[in-house]
N, C-alpha and C positions, 0 to 999 in steps of 0.2 A: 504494500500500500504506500502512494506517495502523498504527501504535503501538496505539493508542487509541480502540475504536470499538465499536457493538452488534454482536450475531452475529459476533461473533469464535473462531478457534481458539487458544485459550492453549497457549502452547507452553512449560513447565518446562525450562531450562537448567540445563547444567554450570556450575560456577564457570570461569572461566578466566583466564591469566596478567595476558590483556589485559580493557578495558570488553569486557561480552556485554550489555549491558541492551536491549538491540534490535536486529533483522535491519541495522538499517542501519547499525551500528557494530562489528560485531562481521568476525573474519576467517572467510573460507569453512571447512570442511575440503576441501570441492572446489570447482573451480569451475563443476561441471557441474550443471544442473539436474536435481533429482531428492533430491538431500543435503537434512538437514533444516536442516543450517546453511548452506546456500544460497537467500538472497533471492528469485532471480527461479523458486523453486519453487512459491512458494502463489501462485496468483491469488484468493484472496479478506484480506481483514483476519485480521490474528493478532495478537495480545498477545502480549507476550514476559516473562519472572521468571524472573530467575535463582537458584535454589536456595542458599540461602547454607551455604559450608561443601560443596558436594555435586563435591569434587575428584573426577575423573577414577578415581582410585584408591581412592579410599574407596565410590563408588557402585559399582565393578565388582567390588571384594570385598565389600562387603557392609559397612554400617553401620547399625546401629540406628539411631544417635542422630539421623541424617539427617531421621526420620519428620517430626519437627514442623517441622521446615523444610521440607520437600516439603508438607501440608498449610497453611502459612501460603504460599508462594507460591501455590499453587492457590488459597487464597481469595481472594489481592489481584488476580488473572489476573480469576476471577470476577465479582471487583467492579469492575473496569476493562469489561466487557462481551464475554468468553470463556463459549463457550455448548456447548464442549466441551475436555477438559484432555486434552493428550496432554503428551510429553520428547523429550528429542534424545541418551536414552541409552535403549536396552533392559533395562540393567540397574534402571534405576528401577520396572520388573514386583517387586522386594521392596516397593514401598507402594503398590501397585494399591489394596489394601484399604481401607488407611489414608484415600489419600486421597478417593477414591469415596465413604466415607462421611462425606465433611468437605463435601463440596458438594453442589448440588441439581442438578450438571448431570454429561450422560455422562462418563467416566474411560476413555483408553484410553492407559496410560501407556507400553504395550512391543507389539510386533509378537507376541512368544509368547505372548499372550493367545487368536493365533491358531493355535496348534498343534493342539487339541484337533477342533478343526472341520477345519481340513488333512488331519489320520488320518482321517476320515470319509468324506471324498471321493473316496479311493482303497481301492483293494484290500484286503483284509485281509492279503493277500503281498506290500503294497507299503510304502515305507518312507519317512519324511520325514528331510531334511537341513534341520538347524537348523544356521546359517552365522552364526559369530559373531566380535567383534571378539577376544574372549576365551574360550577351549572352556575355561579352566581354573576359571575360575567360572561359567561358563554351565550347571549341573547340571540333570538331570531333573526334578527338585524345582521349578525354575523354571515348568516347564511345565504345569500346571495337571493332571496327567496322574496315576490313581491307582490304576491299573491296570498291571500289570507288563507284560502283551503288548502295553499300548498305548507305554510306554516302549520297551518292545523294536523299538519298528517306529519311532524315532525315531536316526539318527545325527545326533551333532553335531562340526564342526568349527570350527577358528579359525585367525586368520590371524596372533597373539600373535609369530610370530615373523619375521614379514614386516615389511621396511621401510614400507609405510603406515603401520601401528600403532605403532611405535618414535616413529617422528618426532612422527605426533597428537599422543604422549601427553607430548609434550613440552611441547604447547603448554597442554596441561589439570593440570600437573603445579605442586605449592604450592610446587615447589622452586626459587630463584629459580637462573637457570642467566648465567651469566657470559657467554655470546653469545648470539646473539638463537636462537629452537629454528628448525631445516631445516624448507623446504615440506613441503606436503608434495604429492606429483603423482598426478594420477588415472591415469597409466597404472600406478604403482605400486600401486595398489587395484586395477585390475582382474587384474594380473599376480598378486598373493597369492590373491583371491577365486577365480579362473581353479585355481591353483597344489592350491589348500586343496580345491575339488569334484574336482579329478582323485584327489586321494587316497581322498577319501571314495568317490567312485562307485567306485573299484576297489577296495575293501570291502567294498561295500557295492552291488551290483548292483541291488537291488531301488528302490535310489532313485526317486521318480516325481514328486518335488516339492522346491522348496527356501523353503526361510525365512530370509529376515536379520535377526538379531538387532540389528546395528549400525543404527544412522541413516545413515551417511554411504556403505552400500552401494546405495540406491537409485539413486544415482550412474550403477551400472555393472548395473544390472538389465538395461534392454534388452540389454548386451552381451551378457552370461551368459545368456540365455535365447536370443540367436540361436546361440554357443556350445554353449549344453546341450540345447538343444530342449525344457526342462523347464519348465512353470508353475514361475512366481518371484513371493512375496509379499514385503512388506516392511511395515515402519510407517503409508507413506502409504495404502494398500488400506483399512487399516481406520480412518484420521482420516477422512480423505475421506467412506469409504460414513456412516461416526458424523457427520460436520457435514452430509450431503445429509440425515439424517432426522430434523434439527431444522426445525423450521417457521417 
């Protein structure tokens, strides 16, 4: 795997406690393949920029100011030889716009990019679950959606108050913390993830699809789909199909 190389996937990071400046320096959030912050996920070259300033908390509630630093690392990702810009937050979907038209190459900055195409797929009586690290700022507004029945046919949940999430966001947080921040463990991601669809789907019956907002749920995909029996999308679905249709 290189840092630095042509045909690359730029990957836009979080700020964090510790160095993030490359896959090979930075800490997992799991250690299973699958996470976007896990190494041995991509088998081809990716670029790595870390968005200066884009704390854990400021990108999941929303920051303007963020814009131009989410566009300057996309263009250094670019000029290092990133030939597609994706993140390793969902909530970075507020500068889709922004930064797509700062560069000459595809943008695919959040998984809910794919929600629109999801509703499509299925039924009109059927309903997607958007599965997020945080339901309290993950709103429908996010979702590219502009139609009130297409919102309608959309549940979202989050795992905000599950010990995965607590711990993460210790590690992403500018607060400087007096002992080092807890692991954090993948059976505890799948046990929230697992926790967070039993509630929705009993809501919510019509479910017939799920989406993860987060990065670091790709982790626990295969689980959850031999669990749900339910088609499971996530970030990687759509880097991947975006860097196979570069030439």
């Amino acid at each position: 795997m290189s840092s630095q190389t042509s045909s690359s996937l730029g990957l836009l990071l979080l700020e964090q406690r510790e160095s993030r400046r490359s896959l090979d320096t930075f800490p997992s959030v799991t250690g299973v393949t699958g996470s976007m912050q896990q190494p041995t996920t991509y088998d081809f070259p990716i670029v790595t920029e870390t968005v200066a300033g884009a704390w854990a908390n400021d990108v999941i509630c929303g920051n303007p100011a963020l814009e131009l630093a989410c566009i300057a690392a996309a263009r250094r990702a670019v000029e290092r030889g990133a030939v597609v810009i994706t993140s390793d937050c969902g909530f970075f979907i507020r500068h889709q716009e922004a930064v797509a038209a700062s560069v000459n190459v595809p943008v695919v900055m959040s998984s809910l990019l794919l929600a629109p195409t999801l509703l499509r797929q299925l039924p009109r009586t059927a309903k997607l679950a958007v599965v997020t690290a945080d339901s309290r700022h993950c709103t429908h507004d996010l979702l590219g959606l502009d139609d009130p029945a297409d919102r309608s046919r959309v549940a979202i949940g989050g795992i905000e108050d599950g010990q995965w999430f607590q711990n993460v966001m210790k590690h992403w947080s500018r607060d400087e913390m007096k002992v080092s921040p807890p692991p954090y463990r993948d059976s505890d991601l799948e046990a929230d993830v697992t926790a967070c669809l039993m509630r929705l789907r009993a809501a919510h019956p019509e479910i017939a699809a799920l989406l993860f907002e987060c990065t670091g749920f790709p982790a626990v995909a295969p689980a959850i789909r031999r669990i749900t029996g339910l088609p499971t999308y996530d970030l990687g679905n759509l880097y991947r199909m975006t860097l196979a249709s570069i030439a």
